[in-house]
Backbone of each chain as ProteinMPNN parsed JSONL, in Angstrom:
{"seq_chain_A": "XXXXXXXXXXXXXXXXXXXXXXXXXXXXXXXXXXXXXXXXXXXXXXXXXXXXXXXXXXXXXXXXXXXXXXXXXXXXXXX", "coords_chain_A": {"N_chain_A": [[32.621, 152.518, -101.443], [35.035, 152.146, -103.913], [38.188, 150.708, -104.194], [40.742, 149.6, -105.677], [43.347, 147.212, -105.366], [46.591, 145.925, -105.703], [48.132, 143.109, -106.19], [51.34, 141.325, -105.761], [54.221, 139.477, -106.284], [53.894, 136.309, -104.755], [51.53, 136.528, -104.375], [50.202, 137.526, -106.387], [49.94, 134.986, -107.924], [49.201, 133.586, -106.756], [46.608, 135.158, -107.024], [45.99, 134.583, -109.076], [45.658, 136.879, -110.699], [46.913, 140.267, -111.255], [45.647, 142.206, -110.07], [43.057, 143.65, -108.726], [39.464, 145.174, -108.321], [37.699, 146.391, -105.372], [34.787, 146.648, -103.774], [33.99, 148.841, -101.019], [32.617, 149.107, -97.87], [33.368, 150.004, -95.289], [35.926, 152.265, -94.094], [38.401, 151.748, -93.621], [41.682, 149.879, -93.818], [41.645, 147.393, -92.981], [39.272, 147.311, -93.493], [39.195, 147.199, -95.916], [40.751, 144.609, -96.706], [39.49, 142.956, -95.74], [37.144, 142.879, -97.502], [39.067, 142.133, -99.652], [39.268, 139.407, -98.975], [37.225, 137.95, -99.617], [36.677, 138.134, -102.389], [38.922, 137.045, -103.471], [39.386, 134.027, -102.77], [41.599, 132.232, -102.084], [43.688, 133.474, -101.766], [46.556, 133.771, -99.125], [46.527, 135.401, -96.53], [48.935, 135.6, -94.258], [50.611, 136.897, -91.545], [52.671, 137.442, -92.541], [52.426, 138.844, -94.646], [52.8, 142.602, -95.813], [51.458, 145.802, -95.741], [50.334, 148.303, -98.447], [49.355, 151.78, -98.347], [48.484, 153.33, -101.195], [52.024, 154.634, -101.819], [52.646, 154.247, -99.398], [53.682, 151.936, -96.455], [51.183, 150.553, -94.451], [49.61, 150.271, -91.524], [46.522, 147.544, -90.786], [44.748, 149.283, -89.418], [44.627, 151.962, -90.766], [43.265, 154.676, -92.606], [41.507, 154.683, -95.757], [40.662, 156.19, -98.964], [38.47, 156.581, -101.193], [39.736, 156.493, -104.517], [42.168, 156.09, -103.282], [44.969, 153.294, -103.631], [45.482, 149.993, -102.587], [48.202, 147.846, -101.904], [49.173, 144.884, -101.609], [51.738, 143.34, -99.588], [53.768, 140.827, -100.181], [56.312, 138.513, -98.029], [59.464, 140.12, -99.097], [62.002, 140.423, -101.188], [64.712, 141.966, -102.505], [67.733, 142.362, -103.359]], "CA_chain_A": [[33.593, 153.056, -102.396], [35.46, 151.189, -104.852], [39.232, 150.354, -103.956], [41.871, 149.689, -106.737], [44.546, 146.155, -105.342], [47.781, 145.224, -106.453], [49.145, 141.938, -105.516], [52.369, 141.301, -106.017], [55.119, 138.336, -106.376], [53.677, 134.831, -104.841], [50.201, 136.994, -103.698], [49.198, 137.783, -107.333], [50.526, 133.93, -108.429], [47.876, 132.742, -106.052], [44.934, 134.888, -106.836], [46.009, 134.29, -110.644], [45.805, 138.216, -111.159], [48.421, 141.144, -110.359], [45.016, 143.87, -109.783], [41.668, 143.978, -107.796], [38.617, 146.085, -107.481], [36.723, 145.539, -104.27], [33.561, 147.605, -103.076], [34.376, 148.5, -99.298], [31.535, 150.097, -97.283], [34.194, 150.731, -94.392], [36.607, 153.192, -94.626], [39.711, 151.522, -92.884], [42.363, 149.197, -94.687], [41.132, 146.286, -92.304], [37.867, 147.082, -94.298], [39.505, 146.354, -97.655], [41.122, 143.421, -96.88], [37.716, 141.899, -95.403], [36.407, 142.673, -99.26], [39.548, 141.027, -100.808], [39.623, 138.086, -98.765], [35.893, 137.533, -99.93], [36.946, 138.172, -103.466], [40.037, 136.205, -103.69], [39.151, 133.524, -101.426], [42.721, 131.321, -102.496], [44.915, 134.354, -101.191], [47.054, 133.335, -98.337], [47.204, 136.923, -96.095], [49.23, 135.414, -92.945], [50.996, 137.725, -90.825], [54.191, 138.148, -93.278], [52.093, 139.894, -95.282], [52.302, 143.323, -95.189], [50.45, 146.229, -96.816], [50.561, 149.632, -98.637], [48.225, 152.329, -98.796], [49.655, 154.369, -101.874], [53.349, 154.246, -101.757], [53.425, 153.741, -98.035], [53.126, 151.388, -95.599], [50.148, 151.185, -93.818], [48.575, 149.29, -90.774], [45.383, 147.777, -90.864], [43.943, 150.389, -88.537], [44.646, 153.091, -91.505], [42.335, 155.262, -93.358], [41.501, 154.668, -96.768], [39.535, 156.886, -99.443], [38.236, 156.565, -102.792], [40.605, 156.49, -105.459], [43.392, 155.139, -102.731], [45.425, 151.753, -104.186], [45.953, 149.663, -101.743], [49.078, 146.762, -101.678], [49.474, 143.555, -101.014], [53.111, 142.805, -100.232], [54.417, 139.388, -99.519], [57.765, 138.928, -97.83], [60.414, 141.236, -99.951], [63.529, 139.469, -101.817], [65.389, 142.32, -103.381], [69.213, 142.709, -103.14]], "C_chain_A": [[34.364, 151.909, -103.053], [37.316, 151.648, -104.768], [39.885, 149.576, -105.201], [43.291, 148.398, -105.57], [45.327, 145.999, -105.747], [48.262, 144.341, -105.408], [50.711, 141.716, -106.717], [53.445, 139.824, -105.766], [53.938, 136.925, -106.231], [51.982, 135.363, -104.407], [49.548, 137.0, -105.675], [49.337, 136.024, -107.99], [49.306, 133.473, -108.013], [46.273, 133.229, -106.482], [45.125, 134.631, -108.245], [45.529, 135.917, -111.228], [46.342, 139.199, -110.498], [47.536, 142.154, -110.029], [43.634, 143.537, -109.381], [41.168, 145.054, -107.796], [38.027, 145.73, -106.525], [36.085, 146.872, -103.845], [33.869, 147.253, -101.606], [33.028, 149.312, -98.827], [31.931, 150.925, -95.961], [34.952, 151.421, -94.744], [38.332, 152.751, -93.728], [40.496, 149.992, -94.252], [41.96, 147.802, -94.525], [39.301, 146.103, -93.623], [37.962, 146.522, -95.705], [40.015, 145.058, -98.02], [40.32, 142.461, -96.323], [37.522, 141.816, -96.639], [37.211, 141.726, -100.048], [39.694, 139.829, -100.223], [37.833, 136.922, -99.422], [35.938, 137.761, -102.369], [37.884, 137.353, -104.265], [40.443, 135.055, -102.67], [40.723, 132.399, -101.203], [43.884, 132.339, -102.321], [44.835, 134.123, -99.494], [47.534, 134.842, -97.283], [47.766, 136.16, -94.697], [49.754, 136.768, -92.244], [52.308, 138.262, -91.287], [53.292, 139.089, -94.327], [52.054, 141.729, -94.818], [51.745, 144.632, -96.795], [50.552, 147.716, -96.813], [49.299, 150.48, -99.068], [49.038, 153.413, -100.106], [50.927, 153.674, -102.322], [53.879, 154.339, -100.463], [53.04, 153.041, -96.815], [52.564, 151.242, -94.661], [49.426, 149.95, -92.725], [47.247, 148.443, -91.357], [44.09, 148.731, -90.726], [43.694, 151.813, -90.091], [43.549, 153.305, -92.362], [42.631, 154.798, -95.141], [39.962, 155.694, -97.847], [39.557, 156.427, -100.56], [39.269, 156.989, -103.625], [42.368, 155.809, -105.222], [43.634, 153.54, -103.605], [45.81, 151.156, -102.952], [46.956, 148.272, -102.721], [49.187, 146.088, -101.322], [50.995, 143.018, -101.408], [53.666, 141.695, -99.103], [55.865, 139.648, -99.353], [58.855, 139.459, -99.182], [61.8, 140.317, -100.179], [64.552, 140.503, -102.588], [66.86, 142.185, -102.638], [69.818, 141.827, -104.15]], "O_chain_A": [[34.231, 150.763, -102.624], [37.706, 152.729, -105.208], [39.091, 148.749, -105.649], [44.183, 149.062, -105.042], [44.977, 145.732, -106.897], [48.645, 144.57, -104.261], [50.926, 141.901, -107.914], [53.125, 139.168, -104.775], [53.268, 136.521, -107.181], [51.215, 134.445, -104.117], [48.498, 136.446, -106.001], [48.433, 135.924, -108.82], [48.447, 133.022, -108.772], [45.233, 132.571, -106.457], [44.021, 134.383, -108.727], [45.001, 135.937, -112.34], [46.344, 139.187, -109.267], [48.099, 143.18, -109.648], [43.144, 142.872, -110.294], [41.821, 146.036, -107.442], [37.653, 144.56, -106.601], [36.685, 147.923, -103.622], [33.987, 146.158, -101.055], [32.524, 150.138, -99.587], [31.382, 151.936, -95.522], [34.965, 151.477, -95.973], [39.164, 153.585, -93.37], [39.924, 149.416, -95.177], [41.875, 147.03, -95.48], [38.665, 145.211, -94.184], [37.246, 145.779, -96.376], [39.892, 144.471, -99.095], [40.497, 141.25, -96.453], [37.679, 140.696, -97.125], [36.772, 140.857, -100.801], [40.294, 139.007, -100.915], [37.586, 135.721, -99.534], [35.134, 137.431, -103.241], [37.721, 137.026, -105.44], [41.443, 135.045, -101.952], [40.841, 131.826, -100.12], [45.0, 132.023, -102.732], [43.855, 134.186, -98.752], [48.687, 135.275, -97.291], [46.859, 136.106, -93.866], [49.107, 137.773, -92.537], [52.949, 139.172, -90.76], [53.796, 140.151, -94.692], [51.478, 142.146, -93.812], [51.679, 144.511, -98.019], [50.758, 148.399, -95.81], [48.436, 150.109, -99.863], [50.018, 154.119, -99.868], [51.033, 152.611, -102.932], [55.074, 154.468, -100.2], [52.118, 153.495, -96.137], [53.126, 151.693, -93.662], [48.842, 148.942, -93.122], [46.939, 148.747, -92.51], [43.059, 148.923, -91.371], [42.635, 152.42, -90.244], [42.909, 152.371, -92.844], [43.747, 154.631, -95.632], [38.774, 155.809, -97.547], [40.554, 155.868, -101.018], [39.727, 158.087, -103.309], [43.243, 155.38, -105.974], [42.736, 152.839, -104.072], [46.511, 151.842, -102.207], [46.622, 147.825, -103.818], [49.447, 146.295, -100.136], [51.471, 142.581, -102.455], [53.876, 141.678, -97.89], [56.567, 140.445, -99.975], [58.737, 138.873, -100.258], [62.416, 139.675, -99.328], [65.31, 139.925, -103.366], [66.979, 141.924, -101.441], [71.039, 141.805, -104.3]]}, "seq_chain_B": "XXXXXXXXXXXXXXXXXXXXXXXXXXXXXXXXXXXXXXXXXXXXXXXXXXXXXXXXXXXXXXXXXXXXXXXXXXXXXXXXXXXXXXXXXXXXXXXXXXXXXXXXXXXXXXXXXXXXXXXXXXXXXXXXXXXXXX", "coords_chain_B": {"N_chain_B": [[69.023, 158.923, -109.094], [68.086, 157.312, -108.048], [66.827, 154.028, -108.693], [64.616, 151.901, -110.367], [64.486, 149.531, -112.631], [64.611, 147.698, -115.823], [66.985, 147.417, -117.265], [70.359, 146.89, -117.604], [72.55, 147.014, -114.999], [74.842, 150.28, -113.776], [77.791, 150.289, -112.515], [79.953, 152.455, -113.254], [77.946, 154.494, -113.696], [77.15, 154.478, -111.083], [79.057, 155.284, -109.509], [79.932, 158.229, -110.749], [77.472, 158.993, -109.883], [78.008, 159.705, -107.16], [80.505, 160.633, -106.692], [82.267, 163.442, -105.215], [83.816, 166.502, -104.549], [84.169, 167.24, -102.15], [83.775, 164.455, -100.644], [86.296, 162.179, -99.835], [86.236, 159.385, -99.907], [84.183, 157.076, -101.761], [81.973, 153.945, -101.434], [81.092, 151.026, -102.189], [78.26, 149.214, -103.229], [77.682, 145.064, -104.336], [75.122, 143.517, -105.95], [75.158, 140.814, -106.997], [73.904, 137.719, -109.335], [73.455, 134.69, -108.098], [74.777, 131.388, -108.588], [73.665, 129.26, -107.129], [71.48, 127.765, -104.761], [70.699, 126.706, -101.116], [71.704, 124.134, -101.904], [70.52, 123.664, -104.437], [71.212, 123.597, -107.802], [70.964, 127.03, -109.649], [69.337, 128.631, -112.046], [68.69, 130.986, -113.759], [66.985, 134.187, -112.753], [64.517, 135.894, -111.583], [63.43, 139.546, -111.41], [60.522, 141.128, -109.775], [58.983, 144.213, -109.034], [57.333, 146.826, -107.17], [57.386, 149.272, -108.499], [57.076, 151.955, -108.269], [56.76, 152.755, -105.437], [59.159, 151.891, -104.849], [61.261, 152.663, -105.341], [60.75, 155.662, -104.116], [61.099, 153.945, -101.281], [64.04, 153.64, -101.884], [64.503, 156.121, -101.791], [63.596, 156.968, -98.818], [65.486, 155.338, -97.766], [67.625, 156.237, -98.235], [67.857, 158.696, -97.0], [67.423, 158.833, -94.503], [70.326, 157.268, -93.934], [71.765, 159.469, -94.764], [70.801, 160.995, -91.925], [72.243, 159.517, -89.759], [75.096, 159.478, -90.228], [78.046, 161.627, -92.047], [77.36, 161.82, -94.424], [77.871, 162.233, -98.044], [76.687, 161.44, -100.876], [73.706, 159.457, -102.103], [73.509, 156.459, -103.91], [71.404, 154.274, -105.137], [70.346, 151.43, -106.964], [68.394, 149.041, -108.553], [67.46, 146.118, -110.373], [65.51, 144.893, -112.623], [63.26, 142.213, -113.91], [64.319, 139.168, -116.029], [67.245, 137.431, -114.907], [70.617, 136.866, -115.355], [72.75, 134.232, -114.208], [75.161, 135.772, -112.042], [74.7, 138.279, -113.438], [74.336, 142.065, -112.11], [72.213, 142.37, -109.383], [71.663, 144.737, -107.961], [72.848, 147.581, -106.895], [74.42, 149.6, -104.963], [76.246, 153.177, -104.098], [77.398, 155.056, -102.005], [79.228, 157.729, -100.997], [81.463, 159.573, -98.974], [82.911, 161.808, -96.5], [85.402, 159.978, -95.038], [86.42, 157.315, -94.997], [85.133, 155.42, -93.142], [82.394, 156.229, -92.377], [81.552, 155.954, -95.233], [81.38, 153.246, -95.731], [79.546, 152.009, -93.69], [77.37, 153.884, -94.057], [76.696, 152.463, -96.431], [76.398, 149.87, -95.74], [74.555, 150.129, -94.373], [71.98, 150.963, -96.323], [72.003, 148.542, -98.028], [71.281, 146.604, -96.102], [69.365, 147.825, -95.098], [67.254, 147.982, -97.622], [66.84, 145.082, -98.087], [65.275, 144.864, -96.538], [62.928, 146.143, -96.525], [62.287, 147.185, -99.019], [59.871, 146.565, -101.38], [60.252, 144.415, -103.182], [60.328, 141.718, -105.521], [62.038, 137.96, -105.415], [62.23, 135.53, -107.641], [63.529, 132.407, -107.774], [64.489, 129.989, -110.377], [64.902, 126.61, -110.913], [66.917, 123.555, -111.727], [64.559, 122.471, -111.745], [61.791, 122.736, -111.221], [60.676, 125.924, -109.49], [60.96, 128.963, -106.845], [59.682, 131.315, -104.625], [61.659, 133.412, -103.465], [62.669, 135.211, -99.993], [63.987, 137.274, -97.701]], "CA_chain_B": [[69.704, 158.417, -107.95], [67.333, 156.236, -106.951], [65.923, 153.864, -109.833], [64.626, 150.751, -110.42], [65.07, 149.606, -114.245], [65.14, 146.107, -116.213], [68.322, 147.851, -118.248], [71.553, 146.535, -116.995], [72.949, 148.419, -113.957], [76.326, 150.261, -114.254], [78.633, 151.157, -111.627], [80.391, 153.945, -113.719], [76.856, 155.861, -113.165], [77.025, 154.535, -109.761], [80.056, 156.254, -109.517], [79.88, 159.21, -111.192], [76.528, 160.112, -108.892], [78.488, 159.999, -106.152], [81.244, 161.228, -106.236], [82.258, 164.633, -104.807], [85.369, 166.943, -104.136], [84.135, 166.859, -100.651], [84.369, 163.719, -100.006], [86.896, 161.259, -99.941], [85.459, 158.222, -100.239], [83.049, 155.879, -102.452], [81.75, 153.039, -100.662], [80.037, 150.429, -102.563], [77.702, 147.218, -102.496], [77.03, 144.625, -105.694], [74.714, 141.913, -105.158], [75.116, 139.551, -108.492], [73.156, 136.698, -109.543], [74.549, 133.359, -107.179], [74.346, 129.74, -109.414], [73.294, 127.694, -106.343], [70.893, 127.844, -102.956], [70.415, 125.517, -100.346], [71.885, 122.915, -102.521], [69.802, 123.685, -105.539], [71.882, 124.647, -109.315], [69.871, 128.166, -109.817], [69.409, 128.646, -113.558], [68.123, 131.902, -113.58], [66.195, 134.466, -111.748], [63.333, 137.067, -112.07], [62.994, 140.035, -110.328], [59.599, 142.12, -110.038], [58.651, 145.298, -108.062], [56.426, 147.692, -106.918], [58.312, 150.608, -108.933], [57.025, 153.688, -107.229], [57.175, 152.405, -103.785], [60.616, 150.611, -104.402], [62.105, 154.044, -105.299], [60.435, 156.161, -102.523], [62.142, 153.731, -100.244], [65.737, 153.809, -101.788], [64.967, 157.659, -100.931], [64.265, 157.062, -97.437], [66.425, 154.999, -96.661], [68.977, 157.305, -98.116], [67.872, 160.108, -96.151], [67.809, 158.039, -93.111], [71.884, 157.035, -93.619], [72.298, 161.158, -94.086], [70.796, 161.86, -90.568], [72.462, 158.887, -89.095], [76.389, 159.344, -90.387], [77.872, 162.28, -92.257], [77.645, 161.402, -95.658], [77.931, 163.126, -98.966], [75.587, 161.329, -101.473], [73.521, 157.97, -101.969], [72.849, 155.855, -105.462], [70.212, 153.126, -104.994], [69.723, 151.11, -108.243], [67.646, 147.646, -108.345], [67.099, 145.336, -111.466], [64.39, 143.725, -112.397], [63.395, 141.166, -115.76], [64.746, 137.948, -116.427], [68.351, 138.156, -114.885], [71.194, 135.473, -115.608], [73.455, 133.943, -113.219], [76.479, 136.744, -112.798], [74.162, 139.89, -113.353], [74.629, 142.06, -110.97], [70.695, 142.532, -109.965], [71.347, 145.796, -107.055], [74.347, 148.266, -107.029], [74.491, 150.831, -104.204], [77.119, 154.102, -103.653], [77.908, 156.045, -101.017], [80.169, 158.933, -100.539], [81.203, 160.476, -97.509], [83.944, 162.239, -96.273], [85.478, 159.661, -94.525], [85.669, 155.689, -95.565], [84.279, 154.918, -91.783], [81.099, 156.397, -92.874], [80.823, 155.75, -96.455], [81.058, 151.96, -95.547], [78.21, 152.137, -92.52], [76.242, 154.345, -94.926], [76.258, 151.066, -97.476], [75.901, 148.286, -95.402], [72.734, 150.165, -93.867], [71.385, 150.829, -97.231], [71.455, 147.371, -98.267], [70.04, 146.008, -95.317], [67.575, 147.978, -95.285], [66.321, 147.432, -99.115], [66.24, 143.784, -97.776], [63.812, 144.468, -95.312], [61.738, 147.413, -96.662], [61.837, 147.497, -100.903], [59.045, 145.881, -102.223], [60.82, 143.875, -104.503], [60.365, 140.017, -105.125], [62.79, 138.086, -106.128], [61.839, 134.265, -107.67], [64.451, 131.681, -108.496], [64.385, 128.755, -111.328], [66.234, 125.125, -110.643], [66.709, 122.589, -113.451], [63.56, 121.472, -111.614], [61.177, 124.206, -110.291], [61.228, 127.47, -109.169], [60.525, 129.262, -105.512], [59.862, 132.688, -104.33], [62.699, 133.773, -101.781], [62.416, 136.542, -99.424], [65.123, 137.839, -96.731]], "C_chain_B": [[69.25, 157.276, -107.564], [66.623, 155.743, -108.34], [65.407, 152.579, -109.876], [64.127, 150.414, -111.892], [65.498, 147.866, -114.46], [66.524, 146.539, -117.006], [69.497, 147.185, -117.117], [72.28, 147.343, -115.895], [74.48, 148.557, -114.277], [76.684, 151.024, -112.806], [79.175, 152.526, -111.975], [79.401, 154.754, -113.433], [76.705, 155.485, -112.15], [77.937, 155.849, -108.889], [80.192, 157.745, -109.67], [78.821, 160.323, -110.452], [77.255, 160.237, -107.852], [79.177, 160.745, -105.572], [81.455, 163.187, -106.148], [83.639, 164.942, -104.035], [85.402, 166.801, -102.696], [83.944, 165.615, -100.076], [85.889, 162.395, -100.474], [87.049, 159.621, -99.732], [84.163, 157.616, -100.955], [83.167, 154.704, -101.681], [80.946, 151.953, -101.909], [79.514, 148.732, -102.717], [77.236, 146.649, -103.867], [76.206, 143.834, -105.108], [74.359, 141.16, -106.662], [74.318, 138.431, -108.065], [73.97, 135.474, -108.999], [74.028, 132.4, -108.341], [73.872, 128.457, -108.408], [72.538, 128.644, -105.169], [70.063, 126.796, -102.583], [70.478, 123.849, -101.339], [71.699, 122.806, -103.935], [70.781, 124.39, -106.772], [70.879, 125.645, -109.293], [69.955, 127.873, -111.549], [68.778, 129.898, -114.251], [66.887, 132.832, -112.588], [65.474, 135.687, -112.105], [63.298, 137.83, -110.813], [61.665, 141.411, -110.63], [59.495, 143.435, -109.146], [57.215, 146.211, -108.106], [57.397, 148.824, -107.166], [58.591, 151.569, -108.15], [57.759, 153.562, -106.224], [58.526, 152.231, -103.374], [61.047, 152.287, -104.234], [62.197, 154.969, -104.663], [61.605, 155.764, -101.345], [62.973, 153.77, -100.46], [65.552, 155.246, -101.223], [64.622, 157.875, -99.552], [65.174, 156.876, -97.1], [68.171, 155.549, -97.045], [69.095, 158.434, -97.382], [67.789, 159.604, -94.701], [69.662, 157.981, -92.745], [71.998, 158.645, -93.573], [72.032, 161.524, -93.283], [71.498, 160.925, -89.632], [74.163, 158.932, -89.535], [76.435, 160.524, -91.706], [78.575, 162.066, -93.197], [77.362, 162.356, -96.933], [76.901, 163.062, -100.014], [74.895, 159.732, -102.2], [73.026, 157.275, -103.422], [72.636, 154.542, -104.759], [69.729, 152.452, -106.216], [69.005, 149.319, -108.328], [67.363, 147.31, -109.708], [66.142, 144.494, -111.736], [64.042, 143.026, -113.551], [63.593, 140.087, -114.923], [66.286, 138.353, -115.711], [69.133, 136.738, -114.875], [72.408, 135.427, -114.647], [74.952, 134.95, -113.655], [75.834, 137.974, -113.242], [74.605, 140.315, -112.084], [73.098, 142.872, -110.991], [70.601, 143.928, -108.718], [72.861, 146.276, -107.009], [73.651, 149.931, -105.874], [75.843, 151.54, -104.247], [77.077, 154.611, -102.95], [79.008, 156.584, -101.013], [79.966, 159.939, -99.462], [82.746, 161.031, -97.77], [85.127, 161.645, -96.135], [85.416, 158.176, -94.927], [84.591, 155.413, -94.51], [82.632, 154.834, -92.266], [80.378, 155.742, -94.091], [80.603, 154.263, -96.717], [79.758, 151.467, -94.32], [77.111, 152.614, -93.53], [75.783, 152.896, -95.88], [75.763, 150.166, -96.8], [74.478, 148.809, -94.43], [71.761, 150.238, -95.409], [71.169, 149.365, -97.635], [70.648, 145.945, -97.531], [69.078, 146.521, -95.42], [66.699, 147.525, -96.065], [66.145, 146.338, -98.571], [65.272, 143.753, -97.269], [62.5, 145.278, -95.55], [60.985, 147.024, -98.415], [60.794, 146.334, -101.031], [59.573, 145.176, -103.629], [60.883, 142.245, -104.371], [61.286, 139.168, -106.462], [62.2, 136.276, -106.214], [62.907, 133.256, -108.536], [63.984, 130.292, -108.976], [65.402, 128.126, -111.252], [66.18, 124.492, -112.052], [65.511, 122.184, -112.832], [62.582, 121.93, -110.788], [61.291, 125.745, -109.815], [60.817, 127.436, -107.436], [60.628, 130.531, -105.592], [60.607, 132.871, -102.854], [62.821, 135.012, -101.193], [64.054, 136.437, -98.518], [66.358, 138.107, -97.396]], "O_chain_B": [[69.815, 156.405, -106.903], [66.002, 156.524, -109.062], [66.07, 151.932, -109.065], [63.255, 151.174, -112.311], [66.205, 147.1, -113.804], [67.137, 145.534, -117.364], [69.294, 147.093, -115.906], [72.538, 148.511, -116.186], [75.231, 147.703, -114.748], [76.117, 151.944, -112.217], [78.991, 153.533, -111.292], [79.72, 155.818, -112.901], [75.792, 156.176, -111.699], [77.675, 156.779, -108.126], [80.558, 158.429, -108.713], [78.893, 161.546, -110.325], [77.054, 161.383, -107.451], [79.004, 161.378, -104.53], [80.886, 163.995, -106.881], [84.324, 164.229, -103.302], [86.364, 166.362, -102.065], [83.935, 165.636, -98.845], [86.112, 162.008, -101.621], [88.038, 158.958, -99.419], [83.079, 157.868, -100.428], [84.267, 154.361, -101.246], [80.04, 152.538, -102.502], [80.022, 147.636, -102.482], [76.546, 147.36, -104.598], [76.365, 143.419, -103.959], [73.245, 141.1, -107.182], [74.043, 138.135, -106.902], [75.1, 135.275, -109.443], [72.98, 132.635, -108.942], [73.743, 127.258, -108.656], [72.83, 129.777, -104.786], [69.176, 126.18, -103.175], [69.699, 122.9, -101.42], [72.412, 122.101, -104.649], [71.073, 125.584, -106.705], [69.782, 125.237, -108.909], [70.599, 126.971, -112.085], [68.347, 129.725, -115.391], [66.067, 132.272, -111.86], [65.935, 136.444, -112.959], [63.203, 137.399, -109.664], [61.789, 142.351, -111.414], [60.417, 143.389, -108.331], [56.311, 146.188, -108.941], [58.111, 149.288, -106.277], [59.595, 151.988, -107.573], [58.897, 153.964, -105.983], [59.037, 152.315, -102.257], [61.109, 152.926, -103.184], [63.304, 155.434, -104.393], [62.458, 156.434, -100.763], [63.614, 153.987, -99.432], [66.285, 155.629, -100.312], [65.166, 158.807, -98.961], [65.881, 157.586, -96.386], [69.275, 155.395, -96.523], [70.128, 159.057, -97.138], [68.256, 160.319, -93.815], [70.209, 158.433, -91.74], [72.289, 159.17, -92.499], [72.613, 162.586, -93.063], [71.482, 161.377, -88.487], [74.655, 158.024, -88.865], [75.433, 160.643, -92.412], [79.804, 162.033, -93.259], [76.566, 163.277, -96.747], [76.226, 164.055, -100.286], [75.672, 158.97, -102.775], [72.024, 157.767, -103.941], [73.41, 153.913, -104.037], [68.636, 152.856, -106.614], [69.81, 148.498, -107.887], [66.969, 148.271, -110.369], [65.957, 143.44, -111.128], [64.791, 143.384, -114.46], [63.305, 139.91, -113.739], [66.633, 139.522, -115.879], [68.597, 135.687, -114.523], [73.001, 136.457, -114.328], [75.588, 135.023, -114.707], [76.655, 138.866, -113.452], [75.068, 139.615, -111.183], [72.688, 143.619, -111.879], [69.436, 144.24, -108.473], [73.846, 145.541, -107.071], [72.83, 150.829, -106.058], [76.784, 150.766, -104.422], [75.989, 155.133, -103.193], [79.966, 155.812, -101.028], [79.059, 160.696, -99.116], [83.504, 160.848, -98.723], [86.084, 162.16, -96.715], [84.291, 157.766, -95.213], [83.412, 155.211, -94.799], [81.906, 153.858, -92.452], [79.262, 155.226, -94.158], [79.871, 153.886, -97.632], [79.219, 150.365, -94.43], [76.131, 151.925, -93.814], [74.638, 152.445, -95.925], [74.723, 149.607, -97.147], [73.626, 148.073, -93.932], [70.806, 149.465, -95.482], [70.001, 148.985, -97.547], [69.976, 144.981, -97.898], [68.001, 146.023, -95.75], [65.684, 146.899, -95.758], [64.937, 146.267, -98.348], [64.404, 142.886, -97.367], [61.402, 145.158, -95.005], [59.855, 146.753, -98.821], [61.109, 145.187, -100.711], [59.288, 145.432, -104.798], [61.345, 141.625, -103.413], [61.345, 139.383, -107.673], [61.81, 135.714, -105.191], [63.055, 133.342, -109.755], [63.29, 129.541, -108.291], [66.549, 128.548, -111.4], [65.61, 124.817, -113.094], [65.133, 121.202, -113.47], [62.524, 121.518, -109.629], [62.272, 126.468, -109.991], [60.486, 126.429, -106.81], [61.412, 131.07, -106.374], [60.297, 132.609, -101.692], [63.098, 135.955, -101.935], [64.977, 135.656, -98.747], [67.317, 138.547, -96.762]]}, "name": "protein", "num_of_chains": 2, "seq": "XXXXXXXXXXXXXXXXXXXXXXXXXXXXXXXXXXXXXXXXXXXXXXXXXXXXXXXXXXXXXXXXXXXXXXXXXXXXXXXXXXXXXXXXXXXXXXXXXXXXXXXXXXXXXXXXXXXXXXXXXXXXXXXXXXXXXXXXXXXXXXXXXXXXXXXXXXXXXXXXXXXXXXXXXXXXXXXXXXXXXXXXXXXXXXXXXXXXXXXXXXXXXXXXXXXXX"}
């Protein structure tokens, strides 16, 4: 299935674009971010990263389906 | 109630959502544009978001402070653009009954947004920029 990315702040800076498609053949979030690390091989996912399925935040472990967006969100600065 | 918007934020509509005959108190939090960090003159600052998401979470984490203190009603507003030193780039309200509350209700709302909103905020020196989180 074909997965829909948004990176965001110093994540889209790095891959030099704010949106990703990636073909997953798994169906978990872990599965999509195997595809984008093979797609965007100059994105930095450490362990501050964290990540949305939708509009809510979602493990790795979590389900993902066709037409889902997934998020890539680097540590958070608002206030 | 809950918005996130490059337009200028205003307290008067901070205000105005809030308030209520039942309570007696407004509580509220600015967070303006600083001119210096860790040494550095700032010279402006950009802030982006994840819209949807951001706004979702001002409405948790407003419905979180209403099951946790007994409050009346919550405005969540975030700025985002180009913003110049002296904006003010996040404006929360709370109203409760009670100041006790309607000051607990704020200072959880704006921690929280720190730790939850998807919002990034990147500051420009006379001599570089950086992306700053916490």
């Amino acid at each position: 299935m074909k997965i829909a990315v948004q990176l965001f702040g110093p994540l889209a800076e790095q891959a030099g674009v704010p949106r990703l498609e990636v073909t997953v053949s798994g169906a978990t979030l872990q599965d999509v971010l195997a595809a984008v690390a093979v797609a965007a091989p100059t994105l930095k996912l450490d362990r501050s990263v964290r990540f949305a399925v939708n509009t809510d935040y979602a493990e790795p472990s979590a389900a993902v389906r066709e037409g889902d967006t997934v998020s890539l969100i680097p540590p958070v600065g608002g206030g | 109630m809950f918005k996130v918007t490059t337009e200028p934020l205003s307290i008067d509509e901070a205000y105005a959502a809030v308030r209520r005959d039942d309570c007696g108190a407004v509580a509220f939090f600015v967070g303006t544009v600083r001119d210096h960090h860790d040494g550095k003159k700032v010279t402006r600052i950009s802030y982006s978001a994840f819209q949807e998401m951001a706004v979702k979470e001002f409405a948790a984490i407003a419905a979180e402070a209403a099951a946790r203190w007994k409050i009346g009603a919550v405005y969540i507003a975030h700025r985002t653009g180009a913003l110049a030193i002296g904006d003010a780039s996040v404006v929360i309200a709370v109203s409760a009954p009670h100041r006790a509350e309607a000051f607990e209700g704020c200072r959880h709302a704006i921690e929280a947004l720190k730790k939850l909103a998807p919002i990034w905020k990147e500051e420009f020196y006379e001599t570089g920029k950086a992306w700053i989180s916490g």
